[in-house]
Legacy VTK file of the C-alpha trace (Angstrom):
# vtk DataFile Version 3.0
C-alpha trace
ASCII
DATASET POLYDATA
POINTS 435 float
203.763 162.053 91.232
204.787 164.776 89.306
202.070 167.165 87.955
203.233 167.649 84.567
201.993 164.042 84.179
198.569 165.369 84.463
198.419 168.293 82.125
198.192 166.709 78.625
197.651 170.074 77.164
199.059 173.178 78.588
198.125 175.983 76.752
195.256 176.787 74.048
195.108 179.576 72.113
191.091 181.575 70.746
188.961 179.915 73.771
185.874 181.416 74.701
184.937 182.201 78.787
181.680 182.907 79.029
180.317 183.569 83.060
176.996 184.678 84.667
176.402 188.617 83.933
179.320 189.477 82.198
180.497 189.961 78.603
182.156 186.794 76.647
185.671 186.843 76.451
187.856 185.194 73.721
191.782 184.431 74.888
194.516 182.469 75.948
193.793 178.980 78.319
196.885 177.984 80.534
197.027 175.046 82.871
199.985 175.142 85.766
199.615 172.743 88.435
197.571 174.438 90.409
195.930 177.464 88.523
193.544 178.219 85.393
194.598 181.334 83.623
192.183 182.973 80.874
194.130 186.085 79.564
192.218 188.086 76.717
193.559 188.814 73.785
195.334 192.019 73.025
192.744 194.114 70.975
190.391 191.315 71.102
187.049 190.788 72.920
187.459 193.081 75.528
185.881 195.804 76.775
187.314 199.071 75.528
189.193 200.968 77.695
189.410 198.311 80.157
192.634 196.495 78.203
193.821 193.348 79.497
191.581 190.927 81.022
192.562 187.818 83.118
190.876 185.278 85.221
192.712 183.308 87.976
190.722 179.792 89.168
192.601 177.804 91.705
192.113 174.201 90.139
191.351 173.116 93.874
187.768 174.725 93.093
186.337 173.447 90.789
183.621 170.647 91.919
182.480 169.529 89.053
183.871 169.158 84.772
181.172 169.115 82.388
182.196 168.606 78.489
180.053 168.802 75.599
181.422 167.712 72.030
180.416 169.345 68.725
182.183 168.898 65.098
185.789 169.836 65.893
185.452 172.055 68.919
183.784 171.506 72.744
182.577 173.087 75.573
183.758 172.578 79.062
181.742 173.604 81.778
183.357 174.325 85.025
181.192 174.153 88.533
183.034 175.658 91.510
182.931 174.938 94.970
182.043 178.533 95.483
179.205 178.257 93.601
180.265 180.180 90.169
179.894 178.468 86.719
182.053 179.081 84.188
182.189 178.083 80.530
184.993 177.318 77.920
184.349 177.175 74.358
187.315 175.483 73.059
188.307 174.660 69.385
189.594 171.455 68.531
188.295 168.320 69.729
191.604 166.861 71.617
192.254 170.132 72.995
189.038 169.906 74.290
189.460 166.742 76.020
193.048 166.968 77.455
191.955 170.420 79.019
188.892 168.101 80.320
191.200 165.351 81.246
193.529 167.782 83.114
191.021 169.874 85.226
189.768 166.762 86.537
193.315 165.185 87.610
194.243 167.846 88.973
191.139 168.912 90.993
191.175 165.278 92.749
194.631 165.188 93.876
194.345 164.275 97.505
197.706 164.546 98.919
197.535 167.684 100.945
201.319 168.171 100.995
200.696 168.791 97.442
197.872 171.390 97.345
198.470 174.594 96.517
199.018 176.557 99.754
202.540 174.497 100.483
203.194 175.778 96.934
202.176 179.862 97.597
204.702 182.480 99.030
203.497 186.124 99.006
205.966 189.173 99.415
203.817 190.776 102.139
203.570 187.681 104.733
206.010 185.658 106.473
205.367 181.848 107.375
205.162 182.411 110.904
202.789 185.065 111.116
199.060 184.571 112.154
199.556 180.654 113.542
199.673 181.483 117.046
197.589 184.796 117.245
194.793 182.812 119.382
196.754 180.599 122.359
194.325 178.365 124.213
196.016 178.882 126.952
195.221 182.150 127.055
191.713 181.629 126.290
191.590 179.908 129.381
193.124 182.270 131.453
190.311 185.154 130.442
187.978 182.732 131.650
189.854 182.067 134.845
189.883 185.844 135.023
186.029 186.644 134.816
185.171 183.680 137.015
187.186 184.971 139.936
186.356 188.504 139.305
182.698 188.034 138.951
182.064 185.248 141.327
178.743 182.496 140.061
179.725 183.630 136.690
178.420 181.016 133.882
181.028 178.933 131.858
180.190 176.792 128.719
182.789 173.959 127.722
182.732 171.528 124.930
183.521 167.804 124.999
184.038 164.708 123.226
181.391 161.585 124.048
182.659 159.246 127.212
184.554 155.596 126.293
182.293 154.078 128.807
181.354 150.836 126.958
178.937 148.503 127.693
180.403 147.448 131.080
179.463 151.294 131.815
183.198 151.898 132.870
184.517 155.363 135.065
187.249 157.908 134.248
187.872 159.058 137.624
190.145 162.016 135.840
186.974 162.913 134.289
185.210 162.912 137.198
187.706 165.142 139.067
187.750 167.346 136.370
184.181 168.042 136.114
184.271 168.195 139.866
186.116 170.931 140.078
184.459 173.605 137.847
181.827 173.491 140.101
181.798 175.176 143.719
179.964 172.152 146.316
176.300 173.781 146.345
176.257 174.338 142.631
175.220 172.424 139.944
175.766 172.254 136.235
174.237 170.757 132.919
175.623 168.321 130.507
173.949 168.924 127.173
174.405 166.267 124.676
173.273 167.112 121.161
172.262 163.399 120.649
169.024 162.272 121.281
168.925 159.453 124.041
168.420 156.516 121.742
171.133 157.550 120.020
173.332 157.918 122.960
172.198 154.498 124.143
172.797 152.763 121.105
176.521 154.228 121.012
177.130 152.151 123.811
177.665 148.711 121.550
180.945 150.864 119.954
182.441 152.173 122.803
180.885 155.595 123.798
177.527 156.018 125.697
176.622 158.670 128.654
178.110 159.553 131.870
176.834 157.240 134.600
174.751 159.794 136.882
175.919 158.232 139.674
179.581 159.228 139.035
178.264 162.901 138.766
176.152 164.029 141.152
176.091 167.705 140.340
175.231 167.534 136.985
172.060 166.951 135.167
172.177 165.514 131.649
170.193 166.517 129.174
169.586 165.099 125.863
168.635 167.813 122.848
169.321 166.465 119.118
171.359 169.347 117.589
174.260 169.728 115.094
177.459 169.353 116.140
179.359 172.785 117.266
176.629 174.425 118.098
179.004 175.722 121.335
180.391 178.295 118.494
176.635 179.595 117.678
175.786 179.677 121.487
179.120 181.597 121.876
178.243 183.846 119.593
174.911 184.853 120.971
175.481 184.831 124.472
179.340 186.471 124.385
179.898 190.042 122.540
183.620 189.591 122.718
182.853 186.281 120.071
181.348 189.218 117.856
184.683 191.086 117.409
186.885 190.897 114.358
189.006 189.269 116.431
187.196 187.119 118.684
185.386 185.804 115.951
188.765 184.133 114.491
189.319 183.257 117.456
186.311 180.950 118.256
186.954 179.717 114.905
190.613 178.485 115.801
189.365 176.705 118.950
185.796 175.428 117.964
186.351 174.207 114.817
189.691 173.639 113.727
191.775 173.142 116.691
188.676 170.899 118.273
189.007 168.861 115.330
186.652 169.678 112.088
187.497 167.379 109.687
187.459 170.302 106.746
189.438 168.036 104.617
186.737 165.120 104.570
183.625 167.494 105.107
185.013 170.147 102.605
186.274 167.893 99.867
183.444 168.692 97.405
180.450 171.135 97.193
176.999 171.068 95.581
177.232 170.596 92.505
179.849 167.285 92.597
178.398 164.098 90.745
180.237 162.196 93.613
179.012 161.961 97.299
181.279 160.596 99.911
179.651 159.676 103.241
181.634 162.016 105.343
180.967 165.250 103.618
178.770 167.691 105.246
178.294 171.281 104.849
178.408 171.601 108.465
180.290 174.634 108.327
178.411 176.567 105.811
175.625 175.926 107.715
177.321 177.930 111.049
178.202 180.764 108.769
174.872 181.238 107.531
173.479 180.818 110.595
176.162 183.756 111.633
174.888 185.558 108.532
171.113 185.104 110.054
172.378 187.403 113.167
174.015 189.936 111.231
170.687 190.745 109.339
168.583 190.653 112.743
171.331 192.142 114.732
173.117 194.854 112.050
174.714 196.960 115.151
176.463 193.859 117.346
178.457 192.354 114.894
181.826 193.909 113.903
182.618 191.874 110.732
180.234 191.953 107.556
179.265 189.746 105.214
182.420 189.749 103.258
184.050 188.113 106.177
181.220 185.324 105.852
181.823 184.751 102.500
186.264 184.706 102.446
185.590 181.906 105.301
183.237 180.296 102.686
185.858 180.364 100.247
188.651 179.597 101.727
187.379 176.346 103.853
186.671 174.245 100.373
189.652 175.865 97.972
192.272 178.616 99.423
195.732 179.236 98.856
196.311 179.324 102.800
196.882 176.341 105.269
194.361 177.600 108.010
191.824 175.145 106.841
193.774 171.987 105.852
193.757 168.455 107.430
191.352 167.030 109.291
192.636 167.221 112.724
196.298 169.046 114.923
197.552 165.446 114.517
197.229 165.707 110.922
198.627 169.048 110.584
201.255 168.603 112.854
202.836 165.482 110.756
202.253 167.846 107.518
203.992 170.533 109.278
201.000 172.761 107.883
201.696 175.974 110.452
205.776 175.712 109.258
205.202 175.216 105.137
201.872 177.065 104.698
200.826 181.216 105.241
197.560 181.382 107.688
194.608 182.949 106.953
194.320 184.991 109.642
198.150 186.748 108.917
196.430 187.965 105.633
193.045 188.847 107.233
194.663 191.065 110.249
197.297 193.328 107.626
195.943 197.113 108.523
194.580 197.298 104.657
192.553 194.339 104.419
191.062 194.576 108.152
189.173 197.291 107.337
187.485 195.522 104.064
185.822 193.198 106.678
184.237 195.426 109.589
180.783 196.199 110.003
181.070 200.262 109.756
177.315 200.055 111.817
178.789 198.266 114.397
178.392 199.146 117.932
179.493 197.195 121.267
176.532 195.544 122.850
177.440 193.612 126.104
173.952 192.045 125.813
172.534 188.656 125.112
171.448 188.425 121.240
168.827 186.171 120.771
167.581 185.873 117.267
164.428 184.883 116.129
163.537 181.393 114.977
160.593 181.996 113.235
160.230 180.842 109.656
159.080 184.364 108.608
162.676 185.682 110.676
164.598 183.154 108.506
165.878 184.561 105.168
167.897 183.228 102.289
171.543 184.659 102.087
171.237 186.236 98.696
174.798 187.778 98.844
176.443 183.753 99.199
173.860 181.880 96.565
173.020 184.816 94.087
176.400 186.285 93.904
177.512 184.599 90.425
174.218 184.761 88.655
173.242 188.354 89.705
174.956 192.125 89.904
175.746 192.970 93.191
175.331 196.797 92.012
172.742 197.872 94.200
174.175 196.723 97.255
177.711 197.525 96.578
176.149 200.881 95.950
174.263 200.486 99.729
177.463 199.644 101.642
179.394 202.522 100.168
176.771 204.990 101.409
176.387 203.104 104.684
179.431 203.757 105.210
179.830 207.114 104.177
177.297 207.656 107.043
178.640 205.937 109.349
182.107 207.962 109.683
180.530 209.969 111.532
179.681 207.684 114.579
176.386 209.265 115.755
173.735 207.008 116.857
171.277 209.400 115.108
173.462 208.697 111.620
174.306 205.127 112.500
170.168 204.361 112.933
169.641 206.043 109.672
172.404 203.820 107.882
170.704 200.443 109.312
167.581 201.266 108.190
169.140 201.905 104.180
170.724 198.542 104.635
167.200 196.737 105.296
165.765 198.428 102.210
168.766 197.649 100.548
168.565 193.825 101.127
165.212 193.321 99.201
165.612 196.327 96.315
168.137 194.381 94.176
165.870 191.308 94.283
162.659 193.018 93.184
164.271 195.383 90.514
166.128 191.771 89.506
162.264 190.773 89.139
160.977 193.604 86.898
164.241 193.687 84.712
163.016 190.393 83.571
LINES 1 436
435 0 1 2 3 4 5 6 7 8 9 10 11 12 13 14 15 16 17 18 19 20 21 22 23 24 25 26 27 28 29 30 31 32 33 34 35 36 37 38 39 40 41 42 43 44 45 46 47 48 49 50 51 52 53 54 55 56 57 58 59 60 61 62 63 64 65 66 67 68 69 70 71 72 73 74 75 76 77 78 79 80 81 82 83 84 85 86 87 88 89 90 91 92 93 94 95 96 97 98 99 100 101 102 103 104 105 106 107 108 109 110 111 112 113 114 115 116 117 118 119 120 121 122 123 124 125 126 127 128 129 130 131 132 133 134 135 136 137 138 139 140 141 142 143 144 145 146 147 148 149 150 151 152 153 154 155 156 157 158 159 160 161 162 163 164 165 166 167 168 169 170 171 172 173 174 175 176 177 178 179 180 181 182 183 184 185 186 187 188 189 190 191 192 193 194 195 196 197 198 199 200 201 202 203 204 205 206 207 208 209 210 211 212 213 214 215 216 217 218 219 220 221 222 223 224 225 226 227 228 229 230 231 232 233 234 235 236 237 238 239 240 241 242 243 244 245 246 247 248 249 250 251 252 253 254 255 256 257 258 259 260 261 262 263 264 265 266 267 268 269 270 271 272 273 274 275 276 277 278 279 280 281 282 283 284 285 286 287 288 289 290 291 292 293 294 295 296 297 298 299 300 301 302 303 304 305 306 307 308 309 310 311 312 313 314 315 316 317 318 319 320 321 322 323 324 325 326 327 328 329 330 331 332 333 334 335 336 337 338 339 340 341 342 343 344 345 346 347 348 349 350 351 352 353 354 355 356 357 358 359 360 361 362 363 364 365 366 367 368 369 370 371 372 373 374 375 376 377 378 379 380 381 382 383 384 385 386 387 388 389 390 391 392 393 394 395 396 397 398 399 400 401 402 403 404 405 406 407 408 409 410 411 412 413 414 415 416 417 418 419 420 421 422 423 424 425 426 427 428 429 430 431 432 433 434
């Protein structure tokens, strides 16, 4: 496939882009493989004093094409995975529907060796950099470390469901391998986030529960819960999981070397006409629960929001490989980590590293536990509002948070956190009176 096949019209000239809370802007429309380009005209509808203006979409994000026909022009309405809508006001009805026609071709190609990060080579990164930052094996070996320098120290792991079948059948491997992260008089949990029916019933297809006979120190216990919750637990029970760095880290092991199918789960976002059965916004849903911490917890988290939200991004459209395939298998015969730039090279460069840390945070070796309560539980305005609001007021917040934070006093620090929770509800109720 070639992917001049699926541009039928490649550039048009006096179109329209019109988005949420800023000016229209009348220009030139280009269509390259993998890209949107809106560049205004010279002199035209832009701002003065601002001269050029350009908007770059990755095709890969938009979720959904909406076209309207009127006389000899259209509109074409673009929903993006990221939740922005944009609008083109194009003139000329066949212009209108080949750029239609296009979007939509090339926003569904499902080849992955064809998406855009095999495609993107930056000056400032090398195709090496950032894939092996975060070694299991060395992940491990910390663990290995604090267990034999702190004794009865606790130790979570995460696991697939047993093959037992219905003829209830034993992995002595298993069994031994279980055995062994246990001393003789302890004892240990298995948590399964099924509830028991379910477990029962996934018996008839293979999988099922441990027998308990085969594992005398451990208890099972049954709680229905979504699927890596080990990365939340790790989270709130280990402060080296709220690091910068640590917090890629769990990322790399918990959900993409474990397995996350991002390419199924990630393929479209809310506002798609289609639904496949295997999409699930399973990992939104982590980072907002991650987001729920930050705001109950501002001092123990070293990334911000802005982390939150390039993770967002970057899992349903990016221009790096970090979040492609399903599974190693699958990235391994792509040969993702030797064609594509990771995410993480770009995120840990000396100038963008700072854009992401918390500049209130401060070490806490202690347990976080956040509240539950439905009164506790707010809606991430900075993910859903972004495109349909200004994000003046808080931009303006963070830069004086910041500004007070340099100086690293608790005093100063306490002070900061406190503009930050005032900050949070302002732009929503002066939002409320401007209307």
């Amino acid at each position: 496939m070639e992917f001049s096949e699926l541009i039928k019209t490649a550039t048009v000239e006096s179109v329209v882009l019109s988005c949420a809370g800023l000016p229209a802007v009348k220009g030139t429309l280009c269509i390259t493989s993998h890209q949107l380009l809106h560049s205004s005209c010279p002199g035209g509808d832009a701002q003065p004093g601002t001269g050029t203006v350009e908007l770059w979409l990755l095709i890969r994000n938009v979720d959904a094409v909406e076209k309207r026909l009127a006389g000899s022009s259209g509109t074409i309405t673009l929903r993006c995975k990221d939740l922005k809508v944009l609008q083109l006001e194009i003139p000329g009805m066949e212009e209108c529907l080949n750029i239609a026609s296009s979007i939509e071709a090339l926003s569904s190609v499902d080849s992955v060796m064809m998406m855009y990060p095999f495609f993107y080579r930056p000056q400032s990164l090398k195709l090496e950099e950032g894939w092996h930052l975060f070694p299991l094996e060395q992940y491990f070996q910390q663990i290995a470390s604090q267990v034999s320098r702190e004794g009865r120290h606790p130790v979570m792991l995460r696991s697939s469901q047993p093959l037992m079948g219905p003829n209830r059948k034993r992995c002595r491997e298993d069994e031994m391998l279980l055995g062994t992260v246990l001393d003789e008089e302890d004892r240990g949990f298995i948590i399964d986030t099924r509830s028991a029916q379910a477990a029962k019933q996934a018996r008839m297809t293979g999988g099922g529960t441990e027998p308990k006979s085969s594992y005398p120190q451990w208890k099972r216990l049954h709680r229905p819960l979504e699927r890596l919750v080990t990365a939340l637990a790790q989270v709130i029970l280990d402060p080296s999981c709220r690091t910068l760095v640590g917090f890629q880290g769990l990322l790399e092991r918990e959900w993409i070397e474990a397995g996350h199918p991002f390419h199924l789960r990630c393929s479209r976002s809310a506002y798609s006409h289609a639904r496949l059965k295997q999409e699930a916004p399973l990992f939104l849903l982590f980072l907002d629960c991650v987001w729920q911490l930050s705001r109950q917890f501002p001092f123990s988290l070293e990334f911000s929001e802005r982390l939150l939200l390039t993770l967002f991004d970057n899992a349903y459209a990016s221009v790096y490989g970090t979040f492609l395939c399903n599974n190693e298998k699958e990235r391994c015969l792509c040969k993702v980590k030797e064609n594509t730039h990771s995410l993480w090279a770009w995120l840990n460069q000396p100038g963008e590293r700072k854009k992401y840390l918390n500049p209130l945070y401060s070490h806490n070796a202690l347990v976080i536990w956040p509240s539950v309560e439905p009164q506790s539980i707010q809606l991430w305005q900075g993910l859903f509002f972004r495109w349909v609001r200004s994000s003046q007021y808080l931009d303006e917040a963070w830069t004086e948070i910041q500004r007070l934070a340099e100086g690293n006093e608790p005093s100063v620090k306490e002070s900061a956190g406190k503009r930050l929770s005032q900050s949070l509800s302002a732009p929503a109720a002066r939002t409320e009176n401007e209307r």
